[in-house]
N, C-alpha and C positions, 0 to 999 in steps of 0.2 A: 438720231435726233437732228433735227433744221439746224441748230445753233451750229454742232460739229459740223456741219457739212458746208459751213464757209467759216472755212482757216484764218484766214486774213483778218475777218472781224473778231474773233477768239482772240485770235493773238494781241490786238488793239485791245481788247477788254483785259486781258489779264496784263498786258505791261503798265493800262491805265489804272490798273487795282493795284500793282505793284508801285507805284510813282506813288499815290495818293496816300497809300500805306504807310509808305517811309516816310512821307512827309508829316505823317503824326508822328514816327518813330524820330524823331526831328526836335518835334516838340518836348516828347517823352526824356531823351537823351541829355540835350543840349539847353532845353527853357525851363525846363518843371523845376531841377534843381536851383535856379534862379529865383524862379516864383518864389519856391518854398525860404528859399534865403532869406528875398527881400520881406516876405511875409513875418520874417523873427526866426525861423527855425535855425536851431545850431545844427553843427555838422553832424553830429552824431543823429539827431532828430532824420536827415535828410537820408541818413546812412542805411535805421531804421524803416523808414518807409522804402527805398528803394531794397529792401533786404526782403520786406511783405511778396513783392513778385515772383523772386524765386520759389519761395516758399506755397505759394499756391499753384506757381508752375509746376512744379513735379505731378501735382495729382491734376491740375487742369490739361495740361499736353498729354498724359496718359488718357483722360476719359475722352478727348479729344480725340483723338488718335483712334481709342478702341473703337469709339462710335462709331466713325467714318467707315472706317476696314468693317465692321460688324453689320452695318448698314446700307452701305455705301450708297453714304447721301453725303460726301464730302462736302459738296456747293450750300448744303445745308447746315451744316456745321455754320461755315466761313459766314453765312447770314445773320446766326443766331451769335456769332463771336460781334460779329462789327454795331447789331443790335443792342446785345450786352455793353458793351465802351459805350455807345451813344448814352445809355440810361445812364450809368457809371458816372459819367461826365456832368451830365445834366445835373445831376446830383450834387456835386463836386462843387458849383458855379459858387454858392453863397457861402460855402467853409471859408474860416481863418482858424479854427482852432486842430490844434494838433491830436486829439484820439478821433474827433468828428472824419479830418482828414486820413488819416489811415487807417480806419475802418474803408470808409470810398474806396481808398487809392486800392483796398484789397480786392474790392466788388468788381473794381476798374481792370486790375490785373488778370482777376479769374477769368478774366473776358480778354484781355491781351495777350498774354504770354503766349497763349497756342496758335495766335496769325500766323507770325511767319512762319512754321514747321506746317502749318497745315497747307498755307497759300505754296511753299514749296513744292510740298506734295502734290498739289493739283496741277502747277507747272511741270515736273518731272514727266507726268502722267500725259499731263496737254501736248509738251514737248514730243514726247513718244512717239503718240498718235500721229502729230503731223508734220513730224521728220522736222524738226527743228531743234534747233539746242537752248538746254536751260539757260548757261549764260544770257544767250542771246535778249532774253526775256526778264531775266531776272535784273539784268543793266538797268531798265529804265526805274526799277526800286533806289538806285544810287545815282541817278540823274535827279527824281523827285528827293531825296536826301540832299542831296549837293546844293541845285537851285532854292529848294525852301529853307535851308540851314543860313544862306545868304540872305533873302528874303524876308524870312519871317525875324532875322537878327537888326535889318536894318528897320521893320515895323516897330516890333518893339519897341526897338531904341525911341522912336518918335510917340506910339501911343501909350507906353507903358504895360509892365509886364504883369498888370490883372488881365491884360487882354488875353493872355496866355492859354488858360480852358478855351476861349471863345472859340479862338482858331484851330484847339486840336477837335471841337464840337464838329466844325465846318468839316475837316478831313476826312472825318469819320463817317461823316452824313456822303459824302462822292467814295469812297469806297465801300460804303453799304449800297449803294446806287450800283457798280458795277459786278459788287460779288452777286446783284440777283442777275444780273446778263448775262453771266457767265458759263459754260456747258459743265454738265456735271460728267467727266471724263474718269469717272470709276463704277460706272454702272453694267461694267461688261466684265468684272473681273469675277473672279470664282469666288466660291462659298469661304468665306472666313473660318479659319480652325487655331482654337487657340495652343493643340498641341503643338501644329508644325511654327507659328511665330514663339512659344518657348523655345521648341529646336533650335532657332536661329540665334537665339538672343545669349543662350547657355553657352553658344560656343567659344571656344580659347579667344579667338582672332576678334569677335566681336566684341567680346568683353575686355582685351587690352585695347582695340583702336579707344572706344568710349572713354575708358578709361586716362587714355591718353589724349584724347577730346578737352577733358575735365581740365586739367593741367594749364593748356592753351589758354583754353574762355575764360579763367579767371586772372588771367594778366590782361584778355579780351576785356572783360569787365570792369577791372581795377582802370584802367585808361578812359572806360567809358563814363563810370561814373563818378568820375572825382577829377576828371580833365577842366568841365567848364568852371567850378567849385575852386580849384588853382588857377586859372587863370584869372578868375576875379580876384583872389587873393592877393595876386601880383597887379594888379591895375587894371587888367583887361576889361572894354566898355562891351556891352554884347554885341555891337555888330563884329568885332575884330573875332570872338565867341564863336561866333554865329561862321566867321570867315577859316576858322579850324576847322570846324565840322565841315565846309566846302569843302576845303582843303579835301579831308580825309575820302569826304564823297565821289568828289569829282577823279579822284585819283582813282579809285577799283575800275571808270570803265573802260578805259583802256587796258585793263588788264581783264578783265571779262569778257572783253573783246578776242584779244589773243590767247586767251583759255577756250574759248570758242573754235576758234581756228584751227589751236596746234595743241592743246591741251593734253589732246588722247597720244598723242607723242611719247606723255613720260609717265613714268610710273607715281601711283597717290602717295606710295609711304615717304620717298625722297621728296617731295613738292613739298609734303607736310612736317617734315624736321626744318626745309627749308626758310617754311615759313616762321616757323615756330622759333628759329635762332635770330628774324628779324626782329621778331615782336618782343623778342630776347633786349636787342641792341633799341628799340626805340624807346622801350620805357626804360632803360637803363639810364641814355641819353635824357625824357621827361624828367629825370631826377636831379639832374644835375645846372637846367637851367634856372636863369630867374628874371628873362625879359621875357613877357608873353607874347612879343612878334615870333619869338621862335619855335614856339608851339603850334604857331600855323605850319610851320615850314617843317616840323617832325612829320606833321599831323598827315602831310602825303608820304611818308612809308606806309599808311595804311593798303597801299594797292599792293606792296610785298608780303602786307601781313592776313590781314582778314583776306584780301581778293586774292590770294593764292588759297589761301587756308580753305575758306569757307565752298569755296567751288568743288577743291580739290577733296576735300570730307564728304562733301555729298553726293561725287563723283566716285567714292568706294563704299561708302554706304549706299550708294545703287548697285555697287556688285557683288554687294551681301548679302543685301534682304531683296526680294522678289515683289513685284506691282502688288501682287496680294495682298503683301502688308507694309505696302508705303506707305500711309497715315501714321501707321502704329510705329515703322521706324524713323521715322519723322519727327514721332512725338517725343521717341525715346532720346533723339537727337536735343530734340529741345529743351526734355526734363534737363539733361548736363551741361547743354550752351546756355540755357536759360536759366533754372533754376539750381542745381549743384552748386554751378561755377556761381552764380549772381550771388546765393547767397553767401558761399565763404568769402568773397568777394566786397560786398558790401557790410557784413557786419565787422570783418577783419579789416577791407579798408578804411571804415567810418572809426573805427578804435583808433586803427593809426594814423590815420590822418591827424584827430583830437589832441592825440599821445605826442607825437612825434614830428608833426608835420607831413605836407603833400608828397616831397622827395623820401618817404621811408615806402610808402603808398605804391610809387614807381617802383622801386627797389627790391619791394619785395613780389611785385607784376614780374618785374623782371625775374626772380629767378625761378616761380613756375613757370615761365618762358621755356630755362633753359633746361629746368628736367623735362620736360615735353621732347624739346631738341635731343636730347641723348634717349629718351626710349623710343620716338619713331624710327633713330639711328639704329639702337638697339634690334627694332623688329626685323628691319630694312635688312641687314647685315646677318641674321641670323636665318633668315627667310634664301637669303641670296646661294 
């Protein structure tokens, strides 16, 4: 294909899909639970609808996945996903009421949830081909995070947080623009067979990492969606909001930098107990404050936590499953980062949040934390 055959421009289109991405996931993360705040919704209401995501994720990132590998029209998926959110959205503009809105937010989801494992996938693949590293590519995702998390915190603050759908409309609209530029870098791969991706997925090793995946994302989750939700609790105005999520952003890329570099130095299972004992110690820490300047200042252990984590997961999940069925274990990725973890996540932490407060919420982040920490030790040591 003409597209493949200049690198350089590939790599601009996918790091600018990547930027553009995150900067809804920005929205998604850090303003929607705001919105739905100031619009009346109690916490349990917010807990509810961010719980709908997971829940269509499981069967959306599997049909996702299987397409693409079945197909392999992966560029075509990623079209009809960023399509789907643009309708979703549009839709979305004139709700205030709460079943109106979580019906959407579902429509919106079934068309969310499988971005990132897909756009992964296509990165993984792109990276391959033209000897470059994911890192390297997937950075500018947490650059577009970082800057728009500041950005779109200090908007807000000024035009008010109806403006909220507008802006995640806009993002939507420039990374549908680049995922059709984009090369479809799965069209040379062999015939899809769904015995040999059962083979893969039945085995011991593959079913404890996941497993142990699971663990992680939902102390991952529990920080992500009940962080900006506590900080307003505690006084926090959203640009300060808005300056956590920086925090948190700007911090992975220096560490995706140097995972880049020296990454293949160390082995995935110790990286990922590593990480998994920080994210132990940071929401343990979330629990226990109660000025929300210091939430900003948590908020960059995230480059020990997800930006070890999440590289390093995808980095032995390439050396399990084969290009053949990258979509599919991508997706499989996604069903338990996404929907598993989000949902025990979000309906366990909207209960306790309600019940108990923000600090029970951390508390109990933390100690899936720390059983993640003792069984990637567990495997690590047993393997050795």
């Amino acid at each position: 294909m003409k597209k493949e055959n200049r690198p350089s421009l590939q790599i601009g289109y996918l790091r600018s899909l990547h930027f553009f991405n995150y900067a809804t996931q920005t929205l998604i993360v850090t303003f929607f639970p705001l919105y739905f705040d100031d619009i009346g919704f109690t916490k349990l209401q917010i807990g509810a609808v961010y719980s709908i995501g997971p829940m269509l994720s499981i069967f959306a990132n599997l049909l996702a996945g299987i397409v693409s590998d079945k197909l392999r029209g992966l560029r075509r998926v990623l079209n009809i996903i960023f399509l789907g959110q643009l309708i979703a959205l549009a839709l979305l503009l004139p709700q205030r009421e709460f079943t109106a809105i979580a019906i959407l937010m579902a429509l919106f989801y079934l068309f969310q949830t499988p971005v990132n494992s897909m756009m992964d996938s296509m990165t993984l693949l792109a990276a391959s081909r033209m000897n470059r590293s994911f890192p390297s590519i997937r950075m500018f995702g947490s650059l577009g995070f970082a800057l728009c998390s500041l950005l779109f915190g200090l908007l807000l603050k000024q035009i008010g947080s109806d403006w909220t759908l507008w802006l995640a409309l806009g993002t939507v609209i420039v990374s549908l623009v680049f995922s059709l530029l984009i090369a479809d870098f799965q069209t040379k791969m062999s015939k899809f067979a769904f015995g040999g991706l059962w083979a893969i997925f039945k085995r011991k090793e593959t079913l404890a990492f996941f497993g142990l995946v699971a663990l992680v994302s939902v102390a991952h989750r529990m920080n992500e969606g009940f962080l900006a939700v506590a900080m307003r609790e505690l006084g926090a105005s959203d640009s300060l909001i808005g300056g956590a999520w920086l925090a948190s952003a700007a911090s992975e890329i220096p560490i995706f930098f140097l995972l880049a570099k020296f990454g293949h130095r160390f082995k995935e299972i110790p990286l990922l107990a590593i990480a998994s004992t920080m994210y132990m110690i940071r929401l343990a820490m979330l629990s226990f404050i109660h000025e929300p300047a210091w939430f900003v200042v948590i908020q960059a252990m995230h480059s020990v936590t997800f930006g070890i984590y999440y590289v390093t997961a995808l980095r032995y999940l390439q050396s399990i499953i084969s290009d053949d069925f990258r979509s599919s274990g991508q997706a499989l990725f996604g069903v338990v980062w996404t929907g598993i973890a989000g949902l025990i996540a979000g309906t366990m932490g909207g209960w306790l949040y309600d019940a108990f407060g923000f600090a029970s919420v951390f508390r109990v982040g933390s100690g899936f934390a720390f059983a993640a920490a003792i069984g990637f030790l567990y495997v690590h040591f047993r393997r050795a």
